[in-house]
Legacy VTK file of the C-alpha trace (Angstrom):
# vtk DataFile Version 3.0
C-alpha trace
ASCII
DATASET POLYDATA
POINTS 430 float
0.000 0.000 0.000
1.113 3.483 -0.894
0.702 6.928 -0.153
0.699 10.441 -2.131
0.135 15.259 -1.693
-2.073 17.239 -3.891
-3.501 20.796 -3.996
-2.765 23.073 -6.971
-4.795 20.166 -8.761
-8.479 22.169 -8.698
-7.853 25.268 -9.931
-8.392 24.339 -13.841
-9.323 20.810 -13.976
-13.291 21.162 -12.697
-13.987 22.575 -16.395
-12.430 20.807 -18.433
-13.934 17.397 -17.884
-17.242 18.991 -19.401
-15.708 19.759 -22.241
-16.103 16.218 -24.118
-13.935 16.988 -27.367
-14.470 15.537 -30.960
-11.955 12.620 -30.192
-13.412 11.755 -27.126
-17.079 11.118 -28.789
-15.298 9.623 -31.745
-14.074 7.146 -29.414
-16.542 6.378 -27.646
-17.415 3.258 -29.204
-14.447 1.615 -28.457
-14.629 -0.036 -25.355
-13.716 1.341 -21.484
-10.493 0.611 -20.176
-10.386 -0.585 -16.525
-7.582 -1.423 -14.584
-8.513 -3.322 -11.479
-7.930 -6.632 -9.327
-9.097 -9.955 -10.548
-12.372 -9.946 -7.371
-13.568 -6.642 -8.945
-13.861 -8.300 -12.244
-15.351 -11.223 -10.876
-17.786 -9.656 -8.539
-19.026 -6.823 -11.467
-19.776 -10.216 -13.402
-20.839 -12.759 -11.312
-23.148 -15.214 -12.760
-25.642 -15.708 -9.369
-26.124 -11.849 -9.007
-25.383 -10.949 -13.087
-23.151 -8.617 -14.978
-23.751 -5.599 -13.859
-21.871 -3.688 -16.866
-24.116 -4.660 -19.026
-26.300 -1.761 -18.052
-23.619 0.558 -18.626
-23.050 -0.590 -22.267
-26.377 -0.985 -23.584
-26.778 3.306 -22.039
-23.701 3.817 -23.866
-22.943 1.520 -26.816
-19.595 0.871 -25.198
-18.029 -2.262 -23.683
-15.962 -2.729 -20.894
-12.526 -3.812 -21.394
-10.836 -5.054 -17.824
-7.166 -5.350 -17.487
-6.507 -7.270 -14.037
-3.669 -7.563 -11.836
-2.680 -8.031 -8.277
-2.501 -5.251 -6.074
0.714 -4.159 -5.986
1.233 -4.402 -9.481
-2.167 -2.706 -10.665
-1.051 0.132 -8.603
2.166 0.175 -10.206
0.581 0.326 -13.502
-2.069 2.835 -12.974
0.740 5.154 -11.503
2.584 4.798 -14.481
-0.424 5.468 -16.957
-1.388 8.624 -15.024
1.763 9.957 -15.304
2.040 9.977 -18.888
0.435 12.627 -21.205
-2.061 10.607 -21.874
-3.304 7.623 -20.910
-5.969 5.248 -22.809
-6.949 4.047 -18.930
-10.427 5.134 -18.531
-11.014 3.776 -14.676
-8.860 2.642 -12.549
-9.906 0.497 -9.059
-7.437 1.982 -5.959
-7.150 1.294 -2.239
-8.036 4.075 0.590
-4.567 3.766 1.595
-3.412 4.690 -1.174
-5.088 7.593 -2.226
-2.232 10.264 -0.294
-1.367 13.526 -1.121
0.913 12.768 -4.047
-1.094 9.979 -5.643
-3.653 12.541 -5.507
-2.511 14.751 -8.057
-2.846 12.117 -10.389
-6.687 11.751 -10.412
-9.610 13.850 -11.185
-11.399 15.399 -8.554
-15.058 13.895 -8.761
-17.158 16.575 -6.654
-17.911 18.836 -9.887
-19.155 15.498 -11.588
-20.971 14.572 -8.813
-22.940 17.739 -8.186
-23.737 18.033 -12.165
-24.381 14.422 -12.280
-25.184 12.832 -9.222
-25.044 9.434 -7.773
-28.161 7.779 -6.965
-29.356 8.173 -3.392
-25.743 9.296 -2.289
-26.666 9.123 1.808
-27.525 5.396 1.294
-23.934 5.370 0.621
-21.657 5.080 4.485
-20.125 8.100 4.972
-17.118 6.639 6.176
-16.048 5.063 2.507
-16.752 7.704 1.191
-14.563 10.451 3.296
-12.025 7.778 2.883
-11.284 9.180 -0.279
-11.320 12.744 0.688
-7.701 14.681 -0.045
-7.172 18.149 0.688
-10.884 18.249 0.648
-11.801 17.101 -3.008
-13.164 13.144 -3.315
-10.455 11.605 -5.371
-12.412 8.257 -5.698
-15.603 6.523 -5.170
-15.954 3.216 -2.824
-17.387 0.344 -4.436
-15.847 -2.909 -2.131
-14.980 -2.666 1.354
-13.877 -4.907 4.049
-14.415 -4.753 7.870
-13.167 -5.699 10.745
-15.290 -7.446 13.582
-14.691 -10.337 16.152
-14.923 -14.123 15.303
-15.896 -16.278 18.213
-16.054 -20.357 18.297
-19.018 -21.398 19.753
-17.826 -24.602 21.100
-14.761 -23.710 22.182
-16.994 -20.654 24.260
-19.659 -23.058 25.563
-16.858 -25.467 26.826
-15.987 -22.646 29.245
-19.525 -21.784 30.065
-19.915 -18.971 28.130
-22.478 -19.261 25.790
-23.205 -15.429 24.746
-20.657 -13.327 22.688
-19.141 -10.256 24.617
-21.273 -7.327 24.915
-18.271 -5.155 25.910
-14.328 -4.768 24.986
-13.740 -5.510 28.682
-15.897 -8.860 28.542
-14.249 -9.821 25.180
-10.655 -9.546 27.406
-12.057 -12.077 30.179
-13.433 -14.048 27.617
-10.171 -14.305 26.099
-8.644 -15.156 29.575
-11.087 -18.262 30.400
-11.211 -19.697 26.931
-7.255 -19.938 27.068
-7.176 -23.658 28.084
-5.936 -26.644 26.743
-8.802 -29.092 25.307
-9.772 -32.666 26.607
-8.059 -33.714 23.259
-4.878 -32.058 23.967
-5.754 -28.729 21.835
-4.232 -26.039 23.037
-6.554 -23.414 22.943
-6.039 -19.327 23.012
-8.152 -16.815 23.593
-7.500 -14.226 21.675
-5.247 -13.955 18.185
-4.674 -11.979 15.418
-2.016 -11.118 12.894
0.959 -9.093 15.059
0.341 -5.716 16.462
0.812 -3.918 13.184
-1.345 -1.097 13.730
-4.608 -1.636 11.698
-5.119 -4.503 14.007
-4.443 -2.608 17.340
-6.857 0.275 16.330
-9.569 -2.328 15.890
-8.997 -2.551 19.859
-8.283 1.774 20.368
-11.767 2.070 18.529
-13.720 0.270 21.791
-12.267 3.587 23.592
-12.966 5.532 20.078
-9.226 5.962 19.916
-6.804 6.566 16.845
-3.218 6.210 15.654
-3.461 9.641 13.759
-6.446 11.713 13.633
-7.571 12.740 10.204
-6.069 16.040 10.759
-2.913 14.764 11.239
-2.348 14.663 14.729
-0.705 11.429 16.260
-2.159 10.628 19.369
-0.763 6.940 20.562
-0.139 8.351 23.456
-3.587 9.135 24.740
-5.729 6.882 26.789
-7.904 4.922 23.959
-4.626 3.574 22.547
-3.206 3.113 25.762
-6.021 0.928 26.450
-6.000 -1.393 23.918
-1.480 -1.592 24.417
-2.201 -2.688 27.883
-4.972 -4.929 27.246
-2.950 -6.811 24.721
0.070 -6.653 27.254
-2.265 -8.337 30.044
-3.876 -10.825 27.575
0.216 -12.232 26.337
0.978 -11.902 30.017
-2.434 -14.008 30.768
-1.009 -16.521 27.602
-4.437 -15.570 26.045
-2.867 -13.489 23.286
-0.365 -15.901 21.338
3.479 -15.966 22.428
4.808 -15.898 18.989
2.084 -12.790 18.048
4.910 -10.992 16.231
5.217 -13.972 13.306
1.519 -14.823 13.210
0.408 -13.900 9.647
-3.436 -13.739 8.938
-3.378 -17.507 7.142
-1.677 -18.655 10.189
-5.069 -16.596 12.150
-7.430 -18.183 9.656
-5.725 -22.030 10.894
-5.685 -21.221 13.795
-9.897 -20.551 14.087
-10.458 -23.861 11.758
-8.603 -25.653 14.002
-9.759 -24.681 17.463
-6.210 -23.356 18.649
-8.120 -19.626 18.578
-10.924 -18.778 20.561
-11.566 -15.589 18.994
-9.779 -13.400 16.121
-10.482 -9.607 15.310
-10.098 -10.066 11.722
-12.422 -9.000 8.508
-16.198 -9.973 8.812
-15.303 -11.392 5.555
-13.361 -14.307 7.157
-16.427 -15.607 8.532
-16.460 -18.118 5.256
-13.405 -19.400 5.709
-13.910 -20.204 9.469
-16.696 -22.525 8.872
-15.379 -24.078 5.543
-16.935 -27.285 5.720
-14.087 -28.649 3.620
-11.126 -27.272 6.156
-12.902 -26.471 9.118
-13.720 -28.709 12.176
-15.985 -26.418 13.841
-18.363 -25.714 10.624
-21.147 -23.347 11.399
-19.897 -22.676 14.910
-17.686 -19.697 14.235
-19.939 -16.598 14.592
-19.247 -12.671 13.906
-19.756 -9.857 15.369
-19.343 -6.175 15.684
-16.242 -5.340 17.262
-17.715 -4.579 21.108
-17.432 -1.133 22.751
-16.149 -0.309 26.069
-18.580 -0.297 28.904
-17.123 3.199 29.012
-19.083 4.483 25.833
-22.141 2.247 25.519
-24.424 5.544 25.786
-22.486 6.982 22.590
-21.867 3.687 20.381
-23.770 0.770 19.573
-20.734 -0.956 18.362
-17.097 -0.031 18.181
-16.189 2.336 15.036
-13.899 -0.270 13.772
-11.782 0.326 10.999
-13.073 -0.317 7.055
-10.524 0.136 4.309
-12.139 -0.004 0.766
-11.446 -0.379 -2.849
-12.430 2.550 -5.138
-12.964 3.621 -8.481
-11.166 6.741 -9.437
-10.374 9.079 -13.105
-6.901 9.442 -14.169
-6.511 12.898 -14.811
-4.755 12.386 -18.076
-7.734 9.830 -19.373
-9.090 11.512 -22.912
-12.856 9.938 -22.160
-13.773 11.230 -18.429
-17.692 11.847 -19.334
-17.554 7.946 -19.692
-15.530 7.112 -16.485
-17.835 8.939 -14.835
-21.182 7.081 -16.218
-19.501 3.764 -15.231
-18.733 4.837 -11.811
-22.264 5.942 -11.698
-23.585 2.419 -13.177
-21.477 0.590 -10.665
-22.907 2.026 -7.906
-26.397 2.209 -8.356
-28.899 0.321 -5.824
-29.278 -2.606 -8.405
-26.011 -2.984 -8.914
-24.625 -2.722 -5.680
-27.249 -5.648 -4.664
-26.232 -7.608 -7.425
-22.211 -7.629 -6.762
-23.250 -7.973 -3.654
-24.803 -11.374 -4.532
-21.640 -11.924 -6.326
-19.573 -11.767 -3.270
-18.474 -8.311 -2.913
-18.408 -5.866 0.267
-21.473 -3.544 -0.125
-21.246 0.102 0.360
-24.945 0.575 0.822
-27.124 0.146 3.778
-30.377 -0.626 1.879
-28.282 -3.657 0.348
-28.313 -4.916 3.508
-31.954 -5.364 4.156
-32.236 -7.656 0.952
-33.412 -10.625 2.394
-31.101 -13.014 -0.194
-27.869 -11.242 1.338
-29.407 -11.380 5.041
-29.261 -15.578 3.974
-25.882 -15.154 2.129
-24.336 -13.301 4.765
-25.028 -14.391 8.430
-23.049 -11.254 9.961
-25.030 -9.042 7.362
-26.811 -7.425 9.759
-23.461 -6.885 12.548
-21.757 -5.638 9.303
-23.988 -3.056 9.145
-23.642 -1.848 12.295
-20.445 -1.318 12.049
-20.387 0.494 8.862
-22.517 3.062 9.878
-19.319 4.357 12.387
-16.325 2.797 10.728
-13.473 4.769 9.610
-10.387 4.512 7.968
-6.719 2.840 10.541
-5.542 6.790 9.661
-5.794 8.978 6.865
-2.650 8.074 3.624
0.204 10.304 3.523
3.194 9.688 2.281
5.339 8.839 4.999
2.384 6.132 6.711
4.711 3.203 5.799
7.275 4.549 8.389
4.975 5.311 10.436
3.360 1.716 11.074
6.814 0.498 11.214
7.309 2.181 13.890
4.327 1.953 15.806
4.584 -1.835 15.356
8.150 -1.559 16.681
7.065 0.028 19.683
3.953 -1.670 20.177
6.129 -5.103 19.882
8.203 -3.642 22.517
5.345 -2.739 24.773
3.093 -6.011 24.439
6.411 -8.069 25.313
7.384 -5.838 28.167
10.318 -4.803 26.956
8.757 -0.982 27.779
6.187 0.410 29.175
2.845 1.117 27.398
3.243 5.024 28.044
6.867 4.869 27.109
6.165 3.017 24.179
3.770 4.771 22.913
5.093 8.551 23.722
8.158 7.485 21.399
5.830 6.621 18.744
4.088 10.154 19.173
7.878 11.646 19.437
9.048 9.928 15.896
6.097 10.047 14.004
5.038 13.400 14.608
7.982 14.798 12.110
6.507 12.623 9.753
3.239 14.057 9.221
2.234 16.362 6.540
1.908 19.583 8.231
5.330 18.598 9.620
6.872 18.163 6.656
LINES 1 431
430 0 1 2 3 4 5 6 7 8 9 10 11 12 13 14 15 16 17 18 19 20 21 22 23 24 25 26 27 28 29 30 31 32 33 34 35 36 37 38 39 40 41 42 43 44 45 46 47 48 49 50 51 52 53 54 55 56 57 58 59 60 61 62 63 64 65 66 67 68 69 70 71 72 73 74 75 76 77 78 79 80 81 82 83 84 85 86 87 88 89 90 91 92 93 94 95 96 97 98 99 100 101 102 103 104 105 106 107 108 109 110 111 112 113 114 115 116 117 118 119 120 121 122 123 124 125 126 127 128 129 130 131 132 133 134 135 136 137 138 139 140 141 142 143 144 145 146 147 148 149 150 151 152 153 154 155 156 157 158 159 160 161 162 163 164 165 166 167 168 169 170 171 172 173 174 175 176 177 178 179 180 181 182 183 184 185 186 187 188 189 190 191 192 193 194 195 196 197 198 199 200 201 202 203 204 205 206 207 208 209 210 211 212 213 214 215 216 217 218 219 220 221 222 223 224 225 226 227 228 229 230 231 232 233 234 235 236 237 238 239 240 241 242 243 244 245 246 247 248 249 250 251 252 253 254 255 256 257 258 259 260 261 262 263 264 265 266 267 268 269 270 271 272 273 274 275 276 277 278 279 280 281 282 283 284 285 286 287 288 289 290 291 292 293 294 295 296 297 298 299 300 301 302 303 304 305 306 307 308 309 310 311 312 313 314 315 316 317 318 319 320 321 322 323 324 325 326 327 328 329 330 331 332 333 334 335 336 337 338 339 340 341 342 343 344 345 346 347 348 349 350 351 352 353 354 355 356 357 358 359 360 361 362 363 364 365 366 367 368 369 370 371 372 373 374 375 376 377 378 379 380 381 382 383 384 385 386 387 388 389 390 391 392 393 394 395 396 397 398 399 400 401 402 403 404 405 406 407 408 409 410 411 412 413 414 415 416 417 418 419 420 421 422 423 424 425 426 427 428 429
């Protein structure tokens, strides 16, 4: 994931895009160029919810050309095409992370489209996916797949310890952790909570049950406050507790997802999406005993939240700036996004980014969590806003957080160095 600046970018680029000249409509007919990952592709085309470009082509009398790649690599490429003089690339799929300031200036600002030509029932859209893609002010991009995090509990492995409700609270999700770390009559042994390292989109999902952040979406890192604190020293008690695995550090998310199909994980703060592969019949041994749920908020804060505001990161569809044919971009965006269509990829497999899509009774039965899904979308955000320098920064806060969890430092130690080196980092900083 990368990041990117932008700013003298408005100025004269919200005409021009209105301006569709003679090449443009003499090209029309050929078809759109999309760059994007294979599982946009495949969910824009599904066969149990249909192809949902087909709408798009019979409105325009063009077809959709998709060039696919795999993430790093698409973002490579569509880097490269906008930075040429021109680029045949009509749309181009990106990640929240990294649309940062200097990526930014590569793609067309889509407010001016959107307020001549709207999107359909825009507040049925969450908020959060969409200020996701927010630089500077201007929306560089619009959401069309998200994923989000929530909190995977076994069942069985629960009930064995005579608990037989999901937590309520971040505080009974930690004492849950603690009694379900146990070793099973089989010889299984079991912990209570895991998850990939303490990289820090993971350890927000735990700062959120205080409504805490890494860096605040004005740039302001605040690690060292009490929210973040929180979650450092609950993950410090739970490895302490051995209910938070002993080799966390070199624990990657496969080694999470065998962990949960085995019964060596009580619980795992991972995507909602993960759900599936939890109960896989084919690799699971607890099949339709893995539930999800919204991550839980701190007794603290019930009055304010329902749920945690967990994080979401998203894929998007954004313009090149340099693409000859925006007046078309911009109708496929529209198309991809309408209710129908977001329903239909939806059916397809994809992350929705509308709440009516969720009251469709087929995804209700597709998607058990549909509902908890929901409920966290409505007050997810982004791990922290892209800048350039955020790959330093989660080095080092994963450095530090290391440090703390293993007690190597203190939490408040720990995390007032992060504040002290990432601070220079940050864009009114630099």
């Amino acid at each position: 994931m990368t990041r990117i600046p932008r700013r003298a970018l408005l100025g004269s680029s919200l005409a021009l895009p209105f301006i569709v000249s003679s090449t443009a409509r003499a090209q029309s007919g050929a078809p759109l160029q999309v760059l994007a990952h294979r599982v946009h592709q495949t969910v824009a085309v599904g066969s149990q919810g249909g192809d949902i470009t087909q709408a798009f082509t019979r409105a325009r009398g063009t077809p959709v050309q998709w060039t696919t790649f795999d993430t790093g690599p698409l973002w490579e490429r569509l880097q490269r095409e906008a930075t040429l003089p021109q680029t045949s690339v009509d749309v181009g799929f990106v990640l929240n992370t990294q649309m940062a300031p200097r990526a930014a200036q590569l793609f067309e600002p889509l407010d001016e489209w959107m307020r001549r030509d709207p999107i359909d029932d825009l507040p049925d859209i969450f908020p959060g996916l969409i200020e996701g893609y927010r630089v500077g002010g201007a929306l560089l991009a619009f959401p069309f797949r998200h994923a989000s995090s929530g909190l995977h509990w076994n069942q069985e492995l629960c009930a064995e310890r005579g608990i037989t409700a999901p937590p309520r609270t971040v505080e009974e999700m930690a004492d849950i952790a603690r009694r379900t770390t146990h070793r099973r009559s089989d010889g299984t042994p079991v912990t209570g909570l895991v998850m990939p390292g303490v990289t820090y989109p993971n350890v927000i999902d735990i700062a959120r049950a205080w409504d805490g952040d890494f860096i605040t979406p004005d740039f302001r890192c605040t690690a060292d406050q009490p929210p973040m604190l929180n979650a450092i020293r609950l993950l410090r008690e739970l490895f302490q507790a051995n209910a938070f695995p002993r080799n966390f550090a070199a624990i990657s998310t496969e080694d999470v997802n065998t962990w949960m199909q085995q019964g060596r994980g009580a619980m795992a703060l991972q995507s909602m999406g993960r759900n599936r592969i939890y109960n896989d019949p084919q690799r699971s041994r607890f099949p339709g005993k893995i539930q999800t749920i919204a991550m839980p908020i701190s007794e603290t804060l019930r009055s304010k939240y329902e749920v945690a505001p967990a994080k979401v990161e998203f894929w998007g569809m954004a313009i090149p700036r340099n693409s000859r044919r925006k007046d078309l971009a911009w109708a496929f965006i529209k198309s991809m996004v309408t209710k129908e269509a977001t329903l239909a990829t939806a059916l397809n497999g994809n992350g929705p980014v509308r709440n009516s899509t969720y009251e469709d009774a087929r995804v209700r039965e597709m998607i058990p969590y549909a509902e908890e899904e929901r409920r966290v979308l409505r007050v997810a955000r982004v791990p922290l806003p892209a800048f350039d320098e955020a790959p330093r920064a989660g080095d080092i806060f994963k450095e530090e957080a290391e440090a703390a969890v293993l007690g190597m430092k203190t939490p408040e130690a720990a995390m007032a160095s992060v504040v002290q080196r990432v601070t220079p980092l940050l864009p009114r900083n630099s």
